[in-house]
RODO-2510 file (C-alpha; in nm, 4 decimals, decimal comma):
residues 405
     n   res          X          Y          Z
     1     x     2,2505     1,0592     2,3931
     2     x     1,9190     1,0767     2,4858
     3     x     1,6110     1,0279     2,1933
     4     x     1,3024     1,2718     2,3035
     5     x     0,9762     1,0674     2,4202
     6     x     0,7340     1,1105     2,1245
     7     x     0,4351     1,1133     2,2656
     8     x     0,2935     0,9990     2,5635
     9     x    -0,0476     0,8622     2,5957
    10     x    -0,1127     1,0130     2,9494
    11     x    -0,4143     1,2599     2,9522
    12     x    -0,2200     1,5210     3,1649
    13     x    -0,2779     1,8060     2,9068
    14     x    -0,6528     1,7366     2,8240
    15     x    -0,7328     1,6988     3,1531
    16     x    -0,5375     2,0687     3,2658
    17     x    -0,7517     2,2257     2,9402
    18     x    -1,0928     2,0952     3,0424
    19     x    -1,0325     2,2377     3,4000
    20     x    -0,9685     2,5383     3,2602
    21     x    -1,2456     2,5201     2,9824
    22     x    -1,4162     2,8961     3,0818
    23     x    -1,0741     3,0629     3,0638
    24     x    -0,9953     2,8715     2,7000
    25     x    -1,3717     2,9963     2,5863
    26     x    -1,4803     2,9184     2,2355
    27     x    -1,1887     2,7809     2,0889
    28     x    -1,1560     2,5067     2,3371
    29     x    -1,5515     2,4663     2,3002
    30     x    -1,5250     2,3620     1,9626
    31     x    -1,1895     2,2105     1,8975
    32     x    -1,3246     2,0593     1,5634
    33     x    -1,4434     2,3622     1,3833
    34     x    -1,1387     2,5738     1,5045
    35     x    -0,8870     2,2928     1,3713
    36     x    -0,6975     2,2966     1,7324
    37     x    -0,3756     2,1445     1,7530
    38     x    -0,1326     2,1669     2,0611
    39     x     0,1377     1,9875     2,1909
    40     x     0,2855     2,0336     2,4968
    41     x     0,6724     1,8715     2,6123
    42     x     0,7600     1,8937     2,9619
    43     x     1,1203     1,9213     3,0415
    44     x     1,2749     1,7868     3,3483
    45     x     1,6832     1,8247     3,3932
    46     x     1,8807     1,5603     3,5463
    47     x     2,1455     1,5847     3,7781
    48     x     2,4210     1,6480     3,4839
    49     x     2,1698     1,9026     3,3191
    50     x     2,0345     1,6677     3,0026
    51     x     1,6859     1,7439     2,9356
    52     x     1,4149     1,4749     2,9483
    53     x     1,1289     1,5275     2,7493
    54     x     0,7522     1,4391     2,8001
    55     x     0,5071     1,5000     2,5345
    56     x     0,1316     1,5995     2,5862
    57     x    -0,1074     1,6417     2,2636
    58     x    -0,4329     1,7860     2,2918
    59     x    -0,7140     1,8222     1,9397
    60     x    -0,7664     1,7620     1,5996
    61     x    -0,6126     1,4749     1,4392
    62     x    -0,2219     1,5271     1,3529
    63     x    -0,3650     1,4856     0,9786
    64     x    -0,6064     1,7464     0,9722
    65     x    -0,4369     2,0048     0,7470
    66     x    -0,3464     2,3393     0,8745
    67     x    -0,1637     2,6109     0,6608
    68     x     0,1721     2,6670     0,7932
    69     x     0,2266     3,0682     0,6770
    70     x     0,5330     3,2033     0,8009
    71     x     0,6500     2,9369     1,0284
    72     x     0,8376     2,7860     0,7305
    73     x     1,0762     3,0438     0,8597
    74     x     1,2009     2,8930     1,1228
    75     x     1,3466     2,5684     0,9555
    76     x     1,4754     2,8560     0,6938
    77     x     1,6802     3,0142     0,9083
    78     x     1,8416     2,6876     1,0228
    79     x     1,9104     2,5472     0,6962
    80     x     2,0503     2,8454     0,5438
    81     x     2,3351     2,8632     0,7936
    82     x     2,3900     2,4869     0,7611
    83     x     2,4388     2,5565     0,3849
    84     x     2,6768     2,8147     0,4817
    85     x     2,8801     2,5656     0,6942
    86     x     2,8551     2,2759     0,4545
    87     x     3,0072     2,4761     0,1871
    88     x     3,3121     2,5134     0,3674
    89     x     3,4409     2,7933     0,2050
    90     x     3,7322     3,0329     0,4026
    91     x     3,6021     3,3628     0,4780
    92     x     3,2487     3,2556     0,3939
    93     x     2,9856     3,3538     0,6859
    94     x     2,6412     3,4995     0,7445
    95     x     2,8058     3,8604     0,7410
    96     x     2,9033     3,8457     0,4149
    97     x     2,7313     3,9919     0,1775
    98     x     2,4862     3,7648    -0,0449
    99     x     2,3272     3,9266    -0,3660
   100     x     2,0547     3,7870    -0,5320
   101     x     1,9968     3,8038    -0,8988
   102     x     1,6719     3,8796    -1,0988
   103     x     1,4750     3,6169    -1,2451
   104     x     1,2673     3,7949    -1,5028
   105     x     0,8746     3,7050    -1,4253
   106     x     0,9597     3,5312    -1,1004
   107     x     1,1498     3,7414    -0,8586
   108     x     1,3421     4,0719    -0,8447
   109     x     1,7007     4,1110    -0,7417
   110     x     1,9121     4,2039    -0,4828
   111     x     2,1949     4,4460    -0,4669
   112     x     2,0980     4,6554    -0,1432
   113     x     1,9364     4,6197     0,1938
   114     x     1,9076     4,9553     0,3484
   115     x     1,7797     4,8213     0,7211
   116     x     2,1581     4,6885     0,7540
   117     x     2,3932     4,9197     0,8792
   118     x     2,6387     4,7911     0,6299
   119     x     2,3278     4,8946     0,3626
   120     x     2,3870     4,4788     0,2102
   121     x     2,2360     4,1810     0,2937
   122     x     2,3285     3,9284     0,4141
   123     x     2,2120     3,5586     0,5700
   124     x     2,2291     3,6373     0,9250
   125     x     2,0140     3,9966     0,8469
   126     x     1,7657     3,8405     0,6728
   127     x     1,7159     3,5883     0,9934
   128     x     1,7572     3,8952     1,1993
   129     x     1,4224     4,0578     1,0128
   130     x     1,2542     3,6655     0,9841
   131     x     1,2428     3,6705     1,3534
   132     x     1,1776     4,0360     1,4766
   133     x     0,9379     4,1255     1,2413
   134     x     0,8458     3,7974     1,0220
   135     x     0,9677     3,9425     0,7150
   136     x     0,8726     3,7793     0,4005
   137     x     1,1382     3,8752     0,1509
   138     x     1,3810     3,7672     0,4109
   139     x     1,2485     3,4206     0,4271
   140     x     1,2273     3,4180     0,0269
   141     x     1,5964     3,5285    -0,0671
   142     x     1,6555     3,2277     0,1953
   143     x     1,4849     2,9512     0,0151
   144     x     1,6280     3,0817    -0,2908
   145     x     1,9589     3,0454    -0,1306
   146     x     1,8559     2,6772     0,0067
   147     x     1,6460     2,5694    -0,3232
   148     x     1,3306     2,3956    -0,3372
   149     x     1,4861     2,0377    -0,3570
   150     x     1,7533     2,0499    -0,0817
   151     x     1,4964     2,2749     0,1408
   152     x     1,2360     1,9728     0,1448
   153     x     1,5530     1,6699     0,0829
   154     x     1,7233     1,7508     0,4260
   155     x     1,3786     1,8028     0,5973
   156     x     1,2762     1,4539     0,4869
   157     x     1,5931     1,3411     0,5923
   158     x     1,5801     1,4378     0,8989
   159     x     1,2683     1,2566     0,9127
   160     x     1,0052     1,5126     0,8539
   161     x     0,8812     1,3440     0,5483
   162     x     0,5134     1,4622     0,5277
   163     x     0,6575     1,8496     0,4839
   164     x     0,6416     2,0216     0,1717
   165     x     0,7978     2,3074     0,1227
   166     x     0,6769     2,4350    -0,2482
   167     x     0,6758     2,8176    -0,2396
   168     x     0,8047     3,1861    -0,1345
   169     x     0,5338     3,3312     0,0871
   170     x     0,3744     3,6712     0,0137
   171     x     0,3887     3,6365    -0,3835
   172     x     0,1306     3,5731    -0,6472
   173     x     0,3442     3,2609    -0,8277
   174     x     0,2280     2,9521    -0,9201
   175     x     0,3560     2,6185    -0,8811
   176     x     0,6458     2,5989    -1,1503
   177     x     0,7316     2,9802    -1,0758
   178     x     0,8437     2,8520    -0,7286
   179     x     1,0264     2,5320    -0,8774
   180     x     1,3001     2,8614    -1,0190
   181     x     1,5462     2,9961    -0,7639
   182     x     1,7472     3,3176    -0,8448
   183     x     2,1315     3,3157    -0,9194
   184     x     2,3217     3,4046    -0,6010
   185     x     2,6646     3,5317    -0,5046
   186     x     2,8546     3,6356    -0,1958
   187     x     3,1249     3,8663    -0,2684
   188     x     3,3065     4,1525    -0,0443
   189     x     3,3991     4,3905    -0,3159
   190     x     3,5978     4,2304    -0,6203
   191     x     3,6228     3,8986    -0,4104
   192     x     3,4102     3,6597    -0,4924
   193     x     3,3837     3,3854    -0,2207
   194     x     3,0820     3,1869    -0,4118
   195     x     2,8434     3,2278    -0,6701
   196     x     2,5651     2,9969    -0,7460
   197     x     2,3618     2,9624    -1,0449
   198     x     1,9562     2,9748    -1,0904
   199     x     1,8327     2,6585    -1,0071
   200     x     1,5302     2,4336    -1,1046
   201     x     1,3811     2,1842    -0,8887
   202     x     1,2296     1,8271    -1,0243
   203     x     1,1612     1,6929    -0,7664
   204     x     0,8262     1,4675    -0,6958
   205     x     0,5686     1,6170    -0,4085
   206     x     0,2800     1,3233    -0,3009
   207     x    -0,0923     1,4375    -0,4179
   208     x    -0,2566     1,6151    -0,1529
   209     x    -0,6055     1,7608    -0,1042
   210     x    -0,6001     2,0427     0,0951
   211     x    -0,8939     2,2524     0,1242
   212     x    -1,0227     2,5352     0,3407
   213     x    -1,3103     2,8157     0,3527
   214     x    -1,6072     2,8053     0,1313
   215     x    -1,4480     3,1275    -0,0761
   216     x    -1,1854     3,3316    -0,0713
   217     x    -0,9985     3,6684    -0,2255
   218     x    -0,6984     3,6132    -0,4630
   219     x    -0,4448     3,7895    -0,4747
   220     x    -0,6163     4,0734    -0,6980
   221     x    -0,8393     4,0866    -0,4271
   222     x    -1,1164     3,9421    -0,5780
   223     x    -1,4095     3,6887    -0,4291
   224     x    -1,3228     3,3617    -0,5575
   225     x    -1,6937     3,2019    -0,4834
   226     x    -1,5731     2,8282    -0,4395
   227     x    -1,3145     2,6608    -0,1368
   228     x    -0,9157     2,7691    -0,1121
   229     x    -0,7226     2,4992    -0,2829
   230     x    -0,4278     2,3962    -0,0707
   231     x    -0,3157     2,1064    -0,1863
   232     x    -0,0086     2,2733    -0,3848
   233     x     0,0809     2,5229    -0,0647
   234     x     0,3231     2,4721     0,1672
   235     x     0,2925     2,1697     0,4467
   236     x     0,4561     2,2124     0,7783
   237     x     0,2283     1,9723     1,0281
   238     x     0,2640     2,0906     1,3800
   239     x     0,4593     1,7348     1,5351
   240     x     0,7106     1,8392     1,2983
   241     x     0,7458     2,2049     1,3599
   242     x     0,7373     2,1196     1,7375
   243     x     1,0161     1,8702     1,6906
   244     x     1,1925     2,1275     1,4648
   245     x     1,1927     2,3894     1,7448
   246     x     1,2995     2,0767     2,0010
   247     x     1,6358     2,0255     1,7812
   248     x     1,7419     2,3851     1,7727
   249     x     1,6600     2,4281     2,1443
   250     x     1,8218     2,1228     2,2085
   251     x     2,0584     1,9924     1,9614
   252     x     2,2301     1,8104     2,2477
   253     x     1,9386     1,5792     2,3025
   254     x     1,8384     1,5005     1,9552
   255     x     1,9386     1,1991     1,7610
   256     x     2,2198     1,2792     1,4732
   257     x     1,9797     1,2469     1,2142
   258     x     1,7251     1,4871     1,3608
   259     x     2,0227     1,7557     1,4141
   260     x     2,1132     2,0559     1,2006
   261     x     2,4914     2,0848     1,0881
   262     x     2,5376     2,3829     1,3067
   263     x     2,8063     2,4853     1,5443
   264     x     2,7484     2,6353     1,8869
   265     x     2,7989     3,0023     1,7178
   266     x     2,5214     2,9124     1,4988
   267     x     2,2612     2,8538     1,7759
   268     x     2,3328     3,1158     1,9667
   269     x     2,2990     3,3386     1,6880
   270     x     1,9871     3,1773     1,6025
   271     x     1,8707     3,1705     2,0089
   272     x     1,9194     3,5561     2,0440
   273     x     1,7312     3,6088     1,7131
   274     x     1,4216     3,3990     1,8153
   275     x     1,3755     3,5848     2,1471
   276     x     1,5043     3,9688     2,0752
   277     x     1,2130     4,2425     2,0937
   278     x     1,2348     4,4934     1,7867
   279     x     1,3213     4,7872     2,0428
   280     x     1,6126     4,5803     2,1073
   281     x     1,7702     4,5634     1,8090
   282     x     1,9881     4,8277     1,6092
   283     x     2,0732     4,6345     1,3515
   284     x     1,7818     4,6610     1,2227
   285     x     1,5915     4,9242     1,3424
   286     x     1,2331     4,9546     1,3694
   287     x     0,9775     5,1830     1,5026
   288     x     0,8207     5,0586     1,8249
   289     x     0,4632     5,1915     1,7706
   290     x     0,4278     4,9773     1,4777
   291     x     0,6232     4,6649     1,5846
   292     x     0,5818     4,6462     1,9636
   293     x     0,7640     4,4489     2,1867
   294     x     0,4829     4,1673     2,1952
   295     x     0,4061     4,1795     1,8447
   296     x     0,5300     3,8059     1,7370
   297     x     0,4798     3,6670     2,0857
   298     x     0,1616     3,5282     2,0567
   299     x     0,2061     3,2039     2,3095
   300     x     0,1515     3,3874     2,6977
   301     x     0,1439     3,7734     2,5542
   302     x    -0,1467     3,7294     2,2594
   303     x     0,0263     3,9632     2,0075
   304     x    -0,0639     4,2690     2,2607
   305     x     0,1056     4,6283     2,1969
   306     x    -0,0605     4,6967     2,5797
   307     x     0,1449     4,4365     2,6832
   308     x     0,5173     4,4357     2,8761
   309     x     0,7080     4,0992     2,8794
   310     x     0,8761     4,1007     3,2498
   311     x     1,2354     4,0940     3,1845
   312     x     1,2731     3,7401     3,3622
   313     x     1,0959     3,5909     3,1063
   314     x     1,1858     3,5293     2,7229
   315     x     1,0167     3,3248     2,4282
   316     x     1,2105     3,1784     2,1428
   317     x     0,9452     3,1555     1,9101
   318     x     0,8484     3,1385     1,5358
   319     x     0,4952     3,2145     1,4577
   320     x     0,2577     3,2414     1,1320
   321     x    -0,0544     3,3679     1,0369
   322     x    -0,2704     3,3781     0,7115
   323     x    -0,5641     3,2864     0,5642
   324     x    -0,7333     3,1863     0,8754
   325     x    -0,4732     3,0369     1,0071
   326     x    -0,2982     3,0972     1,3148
   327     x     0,0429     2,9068     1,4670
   328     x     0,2787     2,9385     1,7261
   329     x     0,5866     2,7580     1,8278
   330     x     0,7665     2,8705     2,0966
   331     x     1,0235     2,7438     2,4079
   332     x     0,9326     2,9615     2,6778
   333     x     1,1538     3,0214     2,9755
   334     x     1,1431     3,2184     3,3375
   335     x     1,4650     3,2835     3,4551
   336     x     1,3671     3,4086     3,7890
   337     x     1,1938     3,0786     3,8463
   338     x     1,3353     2,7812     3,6342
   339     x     1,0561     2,7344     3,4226
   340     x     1,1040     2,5908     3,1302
   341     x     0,8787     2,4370     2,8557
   342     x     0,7916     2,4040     2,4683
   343     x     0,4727     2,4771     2,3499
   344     x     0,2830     2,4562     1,9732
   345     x    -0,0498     2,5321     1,8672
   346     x    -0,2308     2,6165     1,5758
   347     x    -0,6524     2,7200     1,5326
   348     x    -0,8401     2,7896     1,1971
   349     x    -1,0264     3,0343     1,3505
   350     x    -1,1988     3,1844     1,0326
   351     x    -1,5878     3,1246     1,0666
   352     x    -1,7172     3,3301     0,8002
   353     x    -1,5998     3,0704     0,5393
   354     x    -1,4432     3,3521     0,3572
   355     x    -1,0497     3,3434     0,3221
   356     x    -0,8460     3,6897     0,3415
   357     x    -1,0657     3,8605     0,5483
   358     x    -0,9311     3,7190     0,8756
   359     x    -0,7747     4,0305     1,0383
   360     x    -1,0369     4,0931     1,2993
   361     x    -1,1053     3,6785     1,3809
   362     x    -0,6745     3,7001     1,4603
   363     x    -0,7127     3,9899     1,7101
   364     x    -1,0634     3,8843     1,8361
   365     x    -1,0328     3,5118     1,8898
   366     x    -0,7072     3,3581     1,7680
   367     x    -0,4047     3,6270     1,9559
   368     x    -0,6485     3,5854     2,2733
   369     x    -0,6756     3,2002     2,2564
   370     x    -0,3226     3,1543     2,2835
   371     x    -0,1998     3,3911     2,5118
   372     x    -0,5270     3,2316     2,7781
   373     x    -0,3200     2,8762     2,6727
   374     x     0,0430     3,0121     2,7385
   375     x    -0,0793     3,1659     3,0815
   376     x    -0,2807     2,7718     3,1597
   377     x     0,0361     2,5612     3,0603
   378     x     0,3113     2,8480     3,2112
   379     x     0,1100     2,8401     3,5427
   380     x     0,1195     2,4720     3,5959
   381     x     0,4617     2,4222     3,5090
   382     x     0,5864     2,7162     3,7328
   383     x     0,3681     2,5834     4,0062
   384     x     0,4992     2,1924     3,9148
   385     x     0,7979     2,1336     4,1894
   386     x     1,1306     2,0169     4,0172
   387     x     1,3967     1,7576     4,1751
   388     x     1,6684     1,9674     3,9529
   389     x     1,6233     2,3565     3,8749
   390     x     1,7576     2,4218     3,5225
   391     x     2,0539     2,6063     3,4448
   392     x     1,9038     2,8622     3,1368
   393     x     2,2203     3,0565     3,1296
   394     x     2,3047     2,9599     2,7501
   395     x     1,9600     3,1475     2,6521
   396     x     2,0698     3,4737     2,7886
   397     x     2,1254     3,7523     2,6284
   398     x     2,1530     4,1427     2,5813
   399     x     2,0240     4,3513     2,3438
   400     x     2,1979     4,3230     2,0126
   401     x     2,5330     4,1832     2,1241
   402     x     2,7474     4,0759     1,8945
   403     x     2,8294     3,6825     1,8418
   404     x     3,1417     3,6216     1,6526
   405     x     3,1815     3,3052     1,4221
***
């Protein structure tokens, strides 16, 4: 079994960036005030298919802090369907239905979920909405599920041990609000297949300053006149959320320890969430003038409603995007050519100094940064010849098919 090559020193990727400096415009003009990050690996298939990995980095130092928003998700999703398996109880799967209790001045309950067809959530519905539309509540009944402690215990034992995970996302709480996890229980009308109680977490985070902005709005929407305070937020740096990505990709060619507890069922499930469109999907549904096919692909497409993905190429992604800052993980492949590749980046690109009022900096600078770097790095590696074409066959898929456990 093969361990990925973490990094390299070769100056491949700077030196493809800098010859393409006009097309990367501002951003790539001032890497240090727009807190760029990206890492590039470089996939070549041998003879028997096993991936070999090269890795290119490019900006800011690996420490520089970046907030990680909603690509927390992604590990989420993962580690809520390992908890699944590693309780190994019969019957138990993402389709059944999980309800979430109230915890009075924390979170509400959960007893419903009309965008199922079944009307009840469930794990693998709440991934559905985490990757077609980024929801937020989804990824919060998750790490209730998971727990603060075990959520940021397994990462660090899979060797991510500079991530924090210490909050839901999209919820005024503070610090010991998150530490509480609602009651949960998965039950198919009087049978009750597992109930777990509210939970606490103890557990120890390292001291961190964080900081960002020179002011920003809370969540009352008020001017705070004085820098965002981080330092108690969630941590996600981009080697790890790369690497992350890498092991559900390719679980094959990951040491045990960096591997999830997943079957193959489990990744596929997870592989035709990442890269379904919302007009694909019936289980949810959404409307397509308000989430467009593009509208989490922001690697190659930039976020664009005006554009149309070609149907030879799909992106199994997780991105995230708040105060200022904007991320994007994604393995991008083109069937019709075997081109295969992952690709991370991140950009602050706030320049006001004022956090919360980044909407138009996203659409004006950040979305059109990265899909200018997706169309640099996809070029060269479609152009790049190959001794072995890969076979992408596992990766794809149509429209909502089912997967069975």
């Amino acid at each position: 079994m093969q361990t990925p090559h973490y990094p390299t020193t070769d100056n491949f990727l700077e030196a493809l960036l800098k010859s393409q400096k006009m097309r990367l415009g501002e951003v790539f003009s001032d890497p240090e005030q727009y807190r760029l990050q990206v890492i590039f690996t470089r996939i070549d298939r041998d003879v028997a298919q096993a991936p070999h990995f090269t890795e290119y980095r490019y900006g800011v130092s690996p420490d520089t802090y970046f907030y990680p928003a909603s690509t927390v998700k992604l590990p989420a999703a993962a580690l809520a369907l390992e908890k699944l398996r590693d309780l190994h109880v019969p019957g138990l799967d993402r389709t059944t239905p999980m309800f979430t209790e109230p915890l009075p001045d924390i979170n509400t309950g959960v007893d419903s979920d009309l965008s199922a067809a079944t009307g009840l959530p469930s794990v693998g519905h709440y991934i559905k909405k985490i990757f077609l539309t980024s929801d937020n509540d989804a990824f919060n009944r998750l790490y209730e599920l998971i727990g603060q402690e075990v959520f940021n215990r397994r990462l660090w034992e899979m060797g991510y041990d500079r991530v924090q995970i210490r909050h839901r996302v999209g919820l005024p709480l503070y610090e010991e609000a998150n530490r509480h996890t609602n009651a949960v229980l998965f039950r198919v009308g009087e049978q009750v297949f597992y109930r777990q109680a509210a939970q606490h977490s103890s557990l120890a985070f390292s001291a961190r300053t964080d900081f960002a902005g020179n002011s920003h709005y809370n969540h009352l929407d008020q001017l705070e006149p004085y820098p965002m305070n981080f330092s108690h937020r969630n941590k996600l740096p981009l080697a790890d959320l790369h690497h992350i990505l890498c092991s559900i990709i390719f679980p094959e060619a990951v040491t045990k320890r960096q591997r999830f507890r997943l079957t193959s069922k489990d990744y596929s499930f997870l592989y035709r969430c990442m890269s379904q469109y919302p007009e694909e999907s019936t289980d949810p549904r959404y409307n397509p003038k308000q989430y467009h096919q593009a509208y989490t692909r922001f690697l190659l497409f930039g976020g664009s409603r005006h554009s149309r993905i070609p149907t030879d190429i799909r992106i199994f992604n997780k991105p995230g995007w708040a105060y200022g800052f904007l991320t994007d993980t994604a393995y991008i492949v083109d069937f019709a050519n075997g081109t295969e590749f992952l690709l991370s980046a991140s950009i602050f690109v706030n320049t006001t100094g004022i956090l919360g009022d980044d909407q138009q900096a996203f659409e004006k600078t950040g979305k059109p940064f990265l899909r200018t770097l997706g169309e640099v790095i996809y070029e060269a590696e479609k152009a790049r010849p190959k001794a072995v074409l890969p076979d992408l066959s596992r990766f794809r898929f149509i429209n909502d098919e089912k997967i069975s456990d």
